[in-house]
C-alpha positions as protocol buffer text, in pm:
chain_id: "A"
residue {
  index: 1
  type: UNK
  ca { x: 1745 y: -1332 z: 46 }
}
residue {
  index: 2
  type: UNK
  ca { x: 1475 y: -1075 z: 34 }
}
residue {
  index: 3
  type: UNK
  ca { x: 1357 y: -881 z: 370 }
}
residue {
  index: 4
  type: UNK
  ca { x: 1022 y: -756 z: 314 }
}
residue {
  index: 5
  type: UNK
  ca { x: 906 y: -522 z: 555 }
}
residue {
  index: 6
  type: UNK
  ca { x: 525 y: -419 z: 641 }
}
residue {
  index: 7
  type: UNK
  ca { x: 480 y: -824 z: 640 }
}
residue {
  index: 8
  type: UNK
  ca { x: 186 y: -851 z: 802 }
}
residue {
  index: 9
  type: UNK
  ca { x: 11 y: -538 z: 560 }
}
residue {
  index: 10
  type: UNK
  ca { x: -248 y: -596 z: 260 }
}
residue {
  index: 11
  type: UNK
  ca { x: 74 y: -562 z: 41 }
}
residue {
  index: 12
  type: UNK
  ca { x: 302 y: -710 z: 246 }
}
residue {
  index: 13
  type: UNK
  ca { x: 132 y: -1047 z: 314 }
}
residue {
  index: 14
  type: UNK
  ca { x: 82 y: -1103 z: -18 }
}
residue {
  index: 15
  type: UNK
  ca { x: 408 y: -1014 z: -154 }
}
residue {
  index: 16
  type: UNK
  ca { x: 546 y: -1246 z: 117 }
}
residue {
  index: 17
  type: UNK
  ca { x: 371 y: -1503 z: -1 }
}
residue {
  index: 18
  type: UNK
  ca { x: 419 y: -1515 z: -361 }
}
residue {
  index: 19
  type: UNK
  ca { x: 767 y: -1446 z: -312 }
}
residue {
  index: 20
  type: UNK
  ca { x: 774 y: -1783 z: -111 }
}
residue {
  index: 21
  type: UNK
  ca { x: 545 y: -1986 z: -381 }
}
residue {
  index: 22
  type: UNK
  ca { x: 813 y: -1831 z: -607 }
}
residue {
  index: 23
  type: UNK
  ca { x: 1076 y: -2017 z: -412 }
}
residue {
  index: 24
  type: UNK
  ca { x: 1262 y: -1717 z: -248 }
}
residue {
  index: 25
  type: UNK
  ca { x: 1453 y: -1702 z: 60 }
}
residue {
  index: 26
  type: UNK
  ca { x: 1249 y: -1448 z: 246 }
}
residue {
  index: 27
  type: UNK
  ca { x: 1257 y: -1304 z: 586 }
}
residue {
  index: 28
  type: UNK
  ca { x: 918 y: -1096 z: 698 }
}
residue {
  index: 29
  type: UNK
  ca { x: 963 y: -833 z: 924 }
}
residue {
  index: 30
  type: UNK
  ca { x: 705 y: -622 z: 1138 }
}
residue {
  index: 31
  type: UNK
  ca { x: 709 y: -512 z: 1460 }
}
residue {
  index: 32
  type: UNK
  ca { x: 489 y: -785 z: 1601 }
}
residue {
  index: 33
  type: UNK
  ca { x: 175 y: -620 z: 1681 }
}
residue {
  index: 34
  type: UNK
  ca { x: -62 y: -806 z: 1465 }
}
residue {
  index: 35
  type: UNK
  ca { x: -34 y: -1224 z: 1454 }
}
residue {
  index: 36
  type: UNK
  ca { x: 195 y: -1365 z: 1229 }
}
residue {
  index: 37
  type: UNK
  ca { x: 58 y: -1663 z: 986 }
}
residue {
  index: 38
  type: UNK
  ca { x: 400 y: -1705 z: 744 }
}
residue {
  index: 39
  type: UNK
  ca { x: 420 y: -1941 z: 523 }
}
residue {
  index: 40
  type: UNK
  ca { x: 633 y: -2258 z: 526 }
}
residue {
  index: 41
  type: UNK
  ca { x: 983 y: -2153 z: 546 }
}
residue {
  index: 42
  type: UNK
  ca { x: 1000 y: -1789 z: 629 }
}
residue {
  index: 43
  type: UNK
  ca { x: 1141 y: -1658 z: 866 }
}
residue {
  index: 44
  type: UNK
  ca { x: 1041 y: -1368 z: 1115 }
}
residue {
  index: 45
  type: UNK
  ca { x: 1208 y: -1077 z: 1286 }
}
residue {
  index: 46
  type: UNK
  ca { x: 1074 y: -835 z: 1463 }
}
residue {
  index: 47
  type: UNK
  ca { x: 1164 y: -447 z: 1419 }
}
residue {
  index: 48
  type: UNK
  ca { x: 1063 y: -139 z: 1427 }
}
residue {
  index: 49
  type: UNK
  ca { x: 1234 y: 74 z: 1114 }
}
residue {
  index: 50
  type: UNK
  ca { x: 1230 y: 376 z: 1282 }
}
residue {
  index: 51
  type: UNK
  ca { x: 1493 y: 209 z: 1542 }
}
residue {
  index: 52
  type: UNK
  ca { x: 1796 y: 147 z: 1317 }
}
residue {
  index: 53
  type: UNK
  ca { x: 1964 y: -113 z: 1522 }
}
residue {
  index: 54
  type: UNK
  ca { x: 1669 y: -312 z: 1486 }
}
residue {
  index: 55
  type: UNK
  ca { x: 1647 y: -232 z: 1115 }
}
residue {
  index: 56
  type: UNK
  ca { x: 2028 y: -386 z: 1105 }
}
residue {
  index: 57
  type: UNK
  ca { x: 1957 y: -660 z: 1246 }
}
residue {
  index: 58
  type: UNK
  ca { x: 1580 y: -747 z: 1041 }
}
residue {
  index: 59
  type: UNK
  ca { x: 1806 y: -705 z: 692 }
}
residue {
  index: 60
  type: UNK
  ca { x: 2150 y: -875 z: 804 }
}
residue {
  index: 61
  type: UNK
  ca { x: 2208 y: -1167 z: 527 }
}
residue {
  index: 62
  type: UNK
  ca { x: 1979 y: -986 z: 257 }
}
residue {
  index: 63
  type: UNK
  ca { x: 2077 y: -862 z: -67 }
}
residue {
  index: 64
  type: UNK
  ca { x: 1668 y: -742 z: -171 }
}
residue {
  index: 65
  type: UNK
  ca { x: 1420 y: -537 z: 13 }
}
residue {
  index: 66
  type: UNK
  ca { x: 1085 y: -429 z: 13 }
}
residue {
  index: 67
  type: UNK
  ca { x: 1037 y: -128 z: 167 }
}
residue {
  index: 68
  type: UNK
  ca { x: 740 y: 28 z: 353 }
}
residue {
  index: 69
  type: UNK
  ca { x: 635 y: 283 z: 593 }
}
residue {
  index: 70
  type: UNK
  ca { x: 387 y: 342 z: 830 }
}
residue {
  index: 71
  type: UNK
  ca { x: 180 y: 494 z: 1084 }
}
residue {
  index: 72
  type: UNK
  ca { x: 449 y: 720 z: 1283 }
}
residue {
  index: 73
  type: UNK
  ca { x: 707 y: 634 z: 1029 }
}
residue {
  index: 74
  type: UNK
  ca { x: 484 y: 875 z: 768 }
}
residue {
  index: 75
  type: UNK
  ca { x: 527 y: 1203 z: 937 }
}
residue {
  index: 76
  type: UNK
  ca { x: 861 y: 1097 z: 1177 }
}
residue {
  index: 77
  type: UNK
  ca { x: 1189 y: 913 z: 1214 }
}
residue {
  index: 78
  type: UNK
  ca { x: 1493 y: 878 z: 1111 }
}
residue {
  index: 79
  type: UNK
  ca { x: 1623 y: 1078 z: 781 }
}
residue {
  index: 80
  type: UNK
  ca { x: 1579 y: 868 z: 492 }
}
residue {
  index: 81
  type: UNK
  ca { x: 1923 y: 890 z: 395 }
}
residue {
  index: 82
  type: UNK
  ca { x: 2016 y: 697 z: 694 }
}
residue {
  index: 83
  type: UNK
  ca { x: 1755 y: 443 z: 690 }
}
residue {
  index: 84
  type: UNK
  ca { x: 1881 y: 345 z: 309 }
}
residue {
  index: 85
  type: UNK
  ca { x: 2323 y: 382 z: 462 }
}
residue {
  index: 86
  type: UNK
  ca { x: 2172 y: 156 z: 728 }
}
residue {
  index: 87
  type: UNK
  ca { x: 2036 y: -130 z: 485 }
}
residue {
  index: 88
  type: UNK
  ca { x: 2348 y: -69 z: 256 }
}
residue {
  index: 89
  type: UNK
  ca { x: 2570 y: -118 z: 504 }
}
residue {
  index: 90
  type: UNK
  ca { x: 2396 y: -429 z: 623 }
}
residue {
  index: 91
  type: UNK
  ca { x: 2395 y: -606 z: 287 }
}
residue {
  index: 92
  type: UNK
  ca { x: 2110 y: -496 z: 83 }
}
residue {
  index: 93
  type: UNK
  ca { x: 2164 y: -383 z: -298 }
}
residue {
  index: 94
  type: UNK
  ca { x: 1820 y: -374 z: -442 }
}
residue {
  index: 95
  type: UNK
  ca { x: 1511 y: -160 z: -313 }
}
residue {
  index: 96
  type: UNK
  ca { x: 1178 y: -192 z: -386 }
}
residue {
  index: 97
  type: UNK
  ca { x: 1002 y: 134 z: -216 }
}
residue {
  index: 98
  type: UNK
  ca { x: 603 y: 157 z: -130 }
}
residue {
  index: 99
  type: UNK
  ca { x: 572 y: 515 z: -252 }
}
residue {
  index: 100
  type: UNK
  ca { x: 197 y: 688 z: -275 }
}
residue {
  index: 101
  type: UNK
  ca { x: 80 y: 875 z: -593 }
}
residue {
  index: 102
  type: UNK
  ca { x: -21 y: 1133 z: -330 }
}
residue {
  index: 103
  type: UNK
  ca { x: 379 y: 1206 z: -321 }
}
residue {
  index: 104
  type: UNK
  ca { x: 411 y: 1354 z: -688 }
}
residue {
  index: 105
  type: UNK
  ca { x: 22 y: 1456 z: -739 }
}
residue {
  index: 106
  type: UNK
  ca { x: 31 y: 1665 z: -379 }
}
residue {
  index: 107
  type: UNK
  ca { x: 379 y: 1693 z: -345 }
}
residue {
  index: 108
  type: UNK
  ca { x: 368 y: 2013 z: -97 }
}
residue {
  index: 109
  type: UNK
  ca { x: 158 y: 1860 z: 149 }
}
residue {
  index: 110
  type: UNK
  ca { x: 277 y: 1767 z: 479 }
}
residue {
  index: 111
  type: UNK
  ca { x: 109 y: 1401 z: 464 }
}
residue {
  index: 112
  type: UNK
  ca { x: 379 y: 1307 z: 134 }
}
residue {
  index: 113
  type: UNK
  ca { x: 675 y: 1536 z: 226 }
}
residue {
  index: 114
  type: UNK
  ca { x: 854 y: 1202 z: 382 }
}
residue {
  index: 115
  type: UNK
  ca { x: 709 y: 988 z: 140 }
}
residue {
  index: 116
  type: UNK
  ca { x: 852 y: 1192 z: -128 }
}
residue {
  index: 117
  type: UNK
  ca { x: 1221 y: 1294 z: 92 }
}
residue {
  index: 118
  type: UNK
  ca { x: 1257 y: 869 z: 68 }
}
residue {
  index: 119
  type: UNK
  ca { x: 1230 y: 879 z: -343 }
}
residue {
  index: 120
  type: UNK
  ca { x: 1460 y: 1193 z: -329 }
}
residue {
  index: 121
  type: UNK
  ca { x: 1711 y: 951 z: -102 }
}
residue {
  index: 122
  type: UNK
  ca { x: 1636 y: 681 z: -312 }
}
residue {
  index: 123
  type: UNK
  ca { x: 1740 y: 856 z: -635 }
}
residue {
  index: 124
  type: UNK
  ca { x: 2058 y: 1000 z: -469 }
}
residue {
  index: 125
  type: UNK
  ca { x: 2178 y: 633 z: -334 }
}
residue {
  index: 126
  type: UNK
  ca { x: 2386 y: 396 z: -483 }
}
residue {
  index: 127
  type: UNK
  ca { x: 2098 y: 136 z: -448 }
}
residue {
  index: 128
  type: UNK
  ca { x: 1959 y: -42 z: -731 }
}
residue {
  index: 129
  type: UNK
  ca { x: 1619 y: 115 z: -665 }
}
residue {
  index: 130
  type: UNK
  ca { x: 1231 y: 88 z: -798 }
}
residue {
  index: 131
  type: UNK
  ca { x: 929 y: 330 z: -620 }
}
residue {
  index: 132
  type: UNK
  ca { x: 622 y: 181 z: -645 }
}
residue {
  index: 133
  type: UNK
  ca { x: 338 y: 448 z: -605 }
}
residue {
  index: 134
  type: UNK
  ca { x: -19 y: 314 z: -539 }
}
residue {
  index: 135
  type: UNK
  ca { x: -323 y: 547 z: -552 }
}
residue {
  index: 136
  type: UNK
  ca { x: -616 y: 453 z: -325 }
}
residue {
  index: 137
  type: UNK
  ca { x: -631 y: 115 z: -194 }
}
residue {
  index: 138
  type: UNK
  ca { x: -947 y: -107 z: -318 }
}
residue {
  index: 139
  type: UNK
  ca { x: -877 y: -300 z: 89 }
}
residue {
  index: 140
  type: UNK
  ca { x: -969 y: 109 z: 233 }
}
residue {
  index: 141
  type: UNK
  ca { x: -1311 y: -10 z: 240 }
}
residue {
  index: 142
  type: UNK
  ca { x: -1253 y: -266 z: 472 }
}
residue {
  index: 143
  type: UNK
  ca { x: -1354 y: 18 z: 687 }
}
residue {
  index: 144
  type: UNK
  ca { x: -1707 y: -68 z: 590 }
}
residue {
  index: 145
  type: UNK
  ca { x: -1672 y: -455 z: 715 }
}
residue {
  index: 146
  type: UNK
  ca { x: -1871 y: -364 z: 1012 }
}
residue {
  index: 147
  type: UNK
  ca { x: -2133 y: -132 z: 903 }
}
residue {
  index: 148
  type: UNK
  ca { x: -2240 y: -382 z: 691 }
}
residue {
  index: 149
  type: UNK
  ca { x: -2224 y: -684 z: 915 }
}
residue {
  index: 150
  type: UNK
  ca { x: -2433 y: -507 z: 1130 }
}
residue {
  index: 151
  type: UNK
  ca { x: -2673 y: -267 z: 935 }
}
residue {
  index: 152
  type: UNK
  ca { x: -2588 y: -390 z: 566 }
}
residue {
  index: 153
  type: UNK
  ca { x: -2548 y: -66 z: 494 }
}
residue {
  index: 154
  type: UNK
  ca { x: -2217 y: 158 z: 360 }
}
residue {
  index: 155
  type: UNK
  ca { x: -2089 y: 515 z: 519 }
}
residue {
  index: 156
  type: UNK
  ca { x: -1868 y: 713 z: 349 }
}
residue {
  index: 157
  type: UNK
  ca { x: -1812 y: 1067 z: 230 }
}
residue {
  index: 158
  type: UNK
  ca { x: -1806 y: 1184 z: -151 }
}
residue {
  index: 159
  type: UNK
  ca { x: -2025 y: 921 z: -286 }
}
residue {
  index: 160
  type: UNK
  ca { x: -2000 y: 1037 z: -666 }
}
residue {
  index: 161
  type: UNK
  ca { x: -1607 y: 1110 z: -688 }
}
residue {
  index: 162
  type: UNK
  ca { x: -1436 y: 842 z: -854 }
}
residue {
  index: 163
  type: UNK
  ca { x: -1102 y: 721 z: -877 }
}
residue {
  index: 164
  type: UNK
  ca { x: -886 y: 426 z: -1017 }
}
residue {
  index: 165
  type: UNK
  ca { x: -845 y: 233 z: -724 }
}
residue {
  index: 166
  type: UNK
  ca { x: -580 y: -52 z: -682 }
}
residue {
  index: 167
  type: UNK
  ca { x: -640 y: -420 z: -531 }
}
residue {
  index: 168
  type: UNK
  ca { x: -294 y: -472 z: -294 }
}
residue {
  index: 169
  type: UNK
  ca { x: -249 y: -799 z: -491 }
}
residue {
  index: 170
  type: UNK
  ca { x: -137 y: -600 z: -755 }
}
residue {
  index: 171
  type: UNK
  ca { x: 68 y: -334 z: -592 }
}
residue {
  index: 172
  type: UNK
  ca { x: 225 y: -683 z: -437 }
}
residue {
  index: 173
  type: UNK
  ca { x: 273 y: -879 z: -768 }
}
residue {
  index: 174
  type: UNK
  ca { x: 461 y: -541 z: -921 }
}
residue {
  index: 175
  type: UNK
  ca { x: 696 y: -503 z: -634 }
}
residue {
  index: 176
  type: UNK
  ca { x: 756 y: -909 z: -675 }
}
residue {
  index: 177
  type: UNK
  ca { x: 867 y: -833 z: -996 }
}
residue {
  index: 178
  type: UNK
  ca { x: 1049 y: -586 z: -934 }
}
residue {
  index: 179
  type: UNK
  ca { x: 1263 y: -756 z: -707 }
}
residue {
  index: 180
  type: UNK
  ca { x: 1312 y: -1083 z: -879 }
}
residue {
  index: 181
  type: UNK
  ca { x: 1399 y: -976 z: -1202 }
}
residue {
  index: 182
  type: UNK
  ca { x: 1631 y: -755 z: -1337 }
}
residue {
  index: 183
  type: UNK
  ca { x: 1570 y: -408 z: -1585 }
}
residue {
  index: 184
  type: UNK
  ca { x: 1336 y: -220 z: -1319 }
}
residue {
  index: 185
  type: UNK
  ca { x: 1628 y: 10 z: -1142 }
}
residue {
  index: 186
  type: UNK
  ca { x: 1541 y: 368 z: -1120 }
}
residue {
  index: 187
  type: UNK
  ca { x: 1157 y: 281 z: -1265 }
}
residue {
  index: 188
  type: UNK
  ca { x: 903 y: 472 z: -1081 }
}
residue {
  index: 189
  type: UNK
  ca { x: 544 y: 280 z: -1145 }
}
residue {
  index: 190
  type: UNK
  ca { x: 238 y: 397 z: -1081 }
}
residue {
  index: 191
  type: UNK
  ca { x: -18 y: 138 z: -981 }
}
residue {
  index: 192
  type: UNK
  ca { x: -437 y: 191 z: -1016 }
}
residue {
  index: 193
  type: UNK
  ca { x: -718 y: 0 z: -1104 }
}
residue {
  index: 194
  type: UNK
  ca { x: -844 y: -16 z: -1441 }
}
residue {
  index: 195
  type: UNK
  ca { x: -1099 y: 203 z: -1380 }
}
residue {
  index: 196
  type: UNK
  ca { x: -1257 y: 496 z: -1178 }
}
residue {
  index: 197
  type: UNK
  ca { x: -1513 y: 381 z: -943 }
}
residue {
  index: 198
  type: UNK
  ca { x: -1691 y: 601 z: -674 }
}
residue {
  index: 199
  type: UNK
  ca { x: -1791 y: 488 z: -351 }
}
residue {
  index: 200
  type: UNK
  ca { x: -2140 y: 453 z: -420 }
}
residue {
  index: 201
  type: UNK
  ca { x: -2043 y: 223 z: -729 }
}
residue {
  index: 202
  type: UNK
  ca { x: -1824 y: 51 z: -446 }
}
residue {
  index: 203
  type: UNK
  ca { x: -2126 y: -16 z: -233 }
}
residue {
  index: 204
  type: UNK
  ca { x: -2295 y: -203 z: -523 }
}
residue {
  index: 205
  type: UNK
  ca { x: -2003 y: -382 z: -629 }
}
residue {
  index: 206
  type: UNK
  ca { x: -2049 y: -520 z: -260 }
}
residue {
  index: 207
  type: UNK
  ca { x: -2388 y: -578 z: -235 }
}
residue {
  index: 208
  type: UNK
  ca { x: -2391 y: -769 z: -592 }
}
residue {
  index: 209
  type: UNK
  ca { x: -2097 y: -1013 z: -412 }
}
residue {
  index: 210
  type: UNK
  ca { x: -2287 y: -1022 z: -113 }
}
residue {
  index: 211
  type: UNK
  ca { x: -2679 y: -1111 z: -288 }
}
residue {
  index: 212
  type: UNK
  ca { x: -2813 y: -828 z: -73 }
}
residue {
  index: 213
  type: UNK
  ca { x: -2908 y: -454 z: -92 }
}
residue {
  index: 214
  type: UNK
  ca { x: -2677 y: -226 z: 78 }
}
residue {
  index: 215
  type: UNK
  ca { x: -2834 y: 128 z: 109 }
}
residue {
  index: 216
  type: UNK
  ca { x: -2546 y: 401 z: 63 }
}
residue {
  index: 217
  type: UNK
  ca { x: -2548 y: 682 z: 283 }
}
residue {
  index: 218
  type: UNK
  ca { x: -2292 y: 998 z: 241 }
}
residue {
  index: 219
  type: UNK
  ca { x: -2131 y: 1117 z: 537 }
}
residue {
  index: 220
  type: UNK
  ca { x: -1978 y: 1492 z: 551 }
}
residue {
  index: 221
  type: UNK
  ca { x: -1621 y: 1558 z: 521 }
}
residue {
  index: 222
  type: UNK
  ca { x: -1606 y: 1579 z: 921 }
}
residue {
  index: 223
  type: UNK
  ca { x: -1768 y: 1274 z: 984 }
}
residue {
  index: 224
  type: UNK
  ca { x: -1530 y: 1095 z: 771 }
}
residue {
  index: 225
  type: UNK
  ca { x: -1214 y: 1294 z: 910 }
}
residue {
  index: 226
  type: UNK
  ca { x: -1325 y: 1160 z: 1282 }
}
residue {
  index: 227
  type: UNK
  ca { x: -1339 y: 822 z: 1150 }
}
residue {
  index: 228
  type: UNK
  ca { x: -1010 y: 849 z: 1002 }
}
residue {
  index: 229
  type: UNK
  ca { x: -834 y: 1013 z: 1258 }
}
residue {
  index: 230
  type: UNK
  ca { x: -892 y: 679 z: 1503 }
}
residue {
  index: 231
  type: UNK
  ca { x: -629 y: 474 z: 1286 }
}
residue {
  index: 232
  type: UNK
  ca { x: -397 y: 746 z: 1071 }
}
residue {
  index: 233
  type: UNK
  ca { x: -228 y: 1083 z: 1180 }
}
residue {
  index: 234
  type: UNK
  ca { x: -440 y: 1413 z: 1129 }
}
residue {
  index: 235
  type: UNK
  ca { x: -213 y: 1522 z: 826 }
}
residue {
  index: 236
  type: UNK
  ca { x: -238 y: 1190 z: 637 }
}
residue {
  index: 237
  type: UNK
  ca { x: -595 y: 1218 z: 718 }
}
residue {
  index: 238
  type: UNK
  ca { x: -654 y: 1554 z: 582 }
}
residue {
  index: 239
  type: UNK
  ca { x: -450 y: 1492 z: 278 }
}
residue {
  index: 240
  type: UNK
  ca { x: -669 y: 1143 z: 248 }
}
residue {
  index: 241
  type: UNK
  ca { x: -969 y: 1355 z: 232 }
}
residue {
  index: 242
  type: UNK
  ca { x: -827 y: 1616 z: -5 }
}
residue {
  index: 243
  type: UNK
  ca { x: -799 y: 1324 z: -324 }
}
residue {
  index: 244
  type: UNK
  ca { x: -1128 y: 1152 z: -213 }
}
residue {
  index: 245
  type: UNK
  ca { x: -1298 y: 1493 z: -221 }
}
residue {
  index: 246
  type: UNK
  ca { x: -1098 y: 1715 z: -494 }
}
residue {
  index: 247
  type: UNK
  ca { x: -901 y: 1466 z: -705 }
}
residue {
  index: 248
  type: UNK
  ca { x: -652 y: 1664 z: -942 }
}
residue {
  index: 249
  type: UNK
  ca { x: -665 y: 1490 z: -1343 }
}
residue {
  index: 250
  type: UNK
  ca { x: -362 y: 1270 z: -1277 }
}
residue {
  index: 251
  type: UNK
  ca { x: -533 y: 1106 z: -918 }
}
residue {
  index: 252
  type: UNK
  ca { x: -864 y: 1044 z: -1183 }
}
residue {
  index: 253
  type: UNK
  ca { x: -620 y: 874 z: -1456 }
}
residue {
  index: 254
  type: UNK
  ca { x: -567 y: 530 z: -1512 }
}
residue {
  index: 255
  type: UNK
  ca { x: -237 y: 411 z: -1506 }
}
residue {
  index: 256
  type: UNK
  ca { x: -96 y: 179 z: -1740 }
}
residue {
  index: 257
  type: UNK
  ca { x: 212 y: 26 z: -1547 }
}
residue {
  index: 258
  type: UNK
  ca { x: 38 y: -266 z: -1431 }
}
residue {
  index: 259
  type: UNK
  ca { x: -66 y: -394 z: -1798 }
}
residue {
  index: 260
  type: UNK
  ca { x: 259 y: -293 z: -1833 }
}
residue {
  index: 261
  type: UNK
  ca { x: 463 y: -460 z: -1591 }
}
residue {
  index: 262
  type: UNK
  ca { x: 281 y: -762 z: -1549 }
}
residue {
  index: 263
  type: UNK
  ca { x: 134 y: -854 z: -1898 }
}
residue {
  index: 264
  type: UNK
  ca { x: -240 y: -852 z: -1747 }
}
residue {
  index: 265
  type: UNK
  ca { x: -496 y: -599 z: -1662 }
}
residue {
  index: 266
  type: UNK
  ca { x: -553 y: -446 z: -1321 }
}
residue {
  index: 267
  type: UNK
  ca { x: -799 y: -609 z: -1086 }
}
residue {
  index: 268
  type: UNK
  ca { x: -1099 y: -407 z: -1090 }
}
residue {
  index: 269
  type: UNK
  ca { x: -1257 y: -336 z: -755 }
}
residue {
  index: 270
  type: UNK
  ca { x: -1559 y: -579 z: -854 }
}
residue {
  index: 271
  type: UNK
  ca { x: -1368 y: -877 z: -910 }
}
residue {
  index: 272
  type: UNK
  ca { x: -1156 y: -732 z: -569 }
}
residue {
  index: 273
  type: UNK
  ca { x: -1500 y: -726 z: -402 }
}
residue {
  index: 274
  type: UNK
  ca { x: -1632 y: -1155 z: -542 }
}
residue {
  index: 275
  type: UNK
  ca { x: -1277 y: -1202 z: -384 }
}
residue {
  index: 276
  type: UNK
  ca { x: -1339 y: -1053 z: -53 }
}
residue {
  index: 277
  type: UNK
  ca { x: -1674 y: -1064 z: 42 }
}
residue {
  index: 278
  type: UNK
  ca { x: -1622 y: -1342 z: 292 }
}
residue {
  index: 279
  type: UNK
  ca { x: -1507 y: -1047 z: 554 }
}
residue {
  index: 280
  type: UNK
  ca { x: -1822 y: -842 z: 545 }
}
residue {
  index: 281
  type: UNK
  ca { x: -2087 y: -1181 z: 567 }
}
């Protein structure tokens, strides 16, 4: 059985359900604040992973896990160490861990330090363990759905800084992988698009999917950080801001672990957009 937590996420959601069309046993977890459309067959619990008695109880019965963390659980909550004896102890032998690129590329900033103390734990455990570390997410503009349902127009800061940036689907299908088959313990991938794009470039992308114009205007590092600090906590924001607006070499690269793990290319944030588009009409 395979517990995959963050169920109701943009990775989560879709790794739950390809794990299902797959034919898995799988049990999605989250703590229940967004509705929960599973499909056929899967079962739900509710937890929080920062409480580990609920934690115990979401992975009882499962030998696989996907593991993610969010919101609080990025800056706060119980030590790594004992959020991995806790899932051992309840059954689990194979970890698949949402990591961030922002872990190894920043890895002194206070936004990846627990990120990056879970891969250290990881490493240390007797888990059969795989890190999965995304750079930006192609689903981050979302954040423009309503902009452009109401003004068809885009926001966003650093309109000519591009960077490789992954569809979910992907980040999903490599964790799927990684927990169905065997030969991935102790592999650290790192998942990105198949190209840089900049925002600007994003904004087109859209409007092209959409048949309309969609004039681009550049907001100012604060503008942006006020935006972001509605939904994320200030350090994640701040370190958020630092790779859209200074990206070191290896946050620019493209990363080959998706060709490389899946036998395809990445999803490029165009073919993400034709996808999508239905949320921003």
């Amino acid at each position: 059985m395979i517990v995959v937590t963050g169920a109701t996420g943009n990775v989560g959601s879709t790794l739950v359900r390809s794990l299902a069309e797959a034919g898995e046993k799988v049990v999605a977890v989250s703590r229940g604040e967004k509705p929960v459309d599973l499909p056929a067959g899967v079962e739900h619990r509710r937890a929080d992973i920062g409480d580990l008695g609920e934690l115990a109880a979401a992975v009882a019965g499962a030998d696989k896990m996907f593991l993610l963390i969010t919101g609080p659980q990025l800056v706060s909550g119980p030590a790594p160490e004992q959020v991995l004896e806790t899932v051992a102890a309840a059954g689990v032998r194979r970890l698949v861990f949402l990591s961030s690129q922002g872990a190894v590329t920043r890895p002194g900033g206070d936004g990846y330090a627990r990120t990056l103390a879970f891969e250290k734990a990881l490493a240390a455990s007797d888990l059969e363990w795989t890190a999965v570390r995304p750079g930006g997410f192609a689903t981050n503009t979302f954040a423009w759905i309503e902009p452009v349902r109401t003004q068809r127009t885009v926001f966003a800061p650093f309109g000519d800084i591009g960077l490789p940036v992954v569809d979910p689907a992907d980040i999903a299908a490599v964790a799927a992988v990684a927990l169905r088959e065997d030969g991935h313990d102790g592999q650290v991938y790192t998942v990105t698009g198949p190209e840089a794009v900049t925002p600007r470039q994003q904004a087109e992308a859209l409007a092209a999917a959409l048949g309309e114009p969609l004039p681009f205007v550049e907001l100012t590092r604060e503008q942006a950080r006020g935006n972001m600090l509605r939904f994320m906590p200030e350090s994640v924001a701040d370190h958020t801001l630092e790779i859209l607006g200074t990206p070191t070499v290896a946050e620019q690269e493209v990363s080959p672990d998706v060709q490389r793990v899946l036998g395809r290319p990445a999803t490029s944030y165009a073919e993400w957009a034709q996808r999508n588009i239905p949320a921003y009409r």
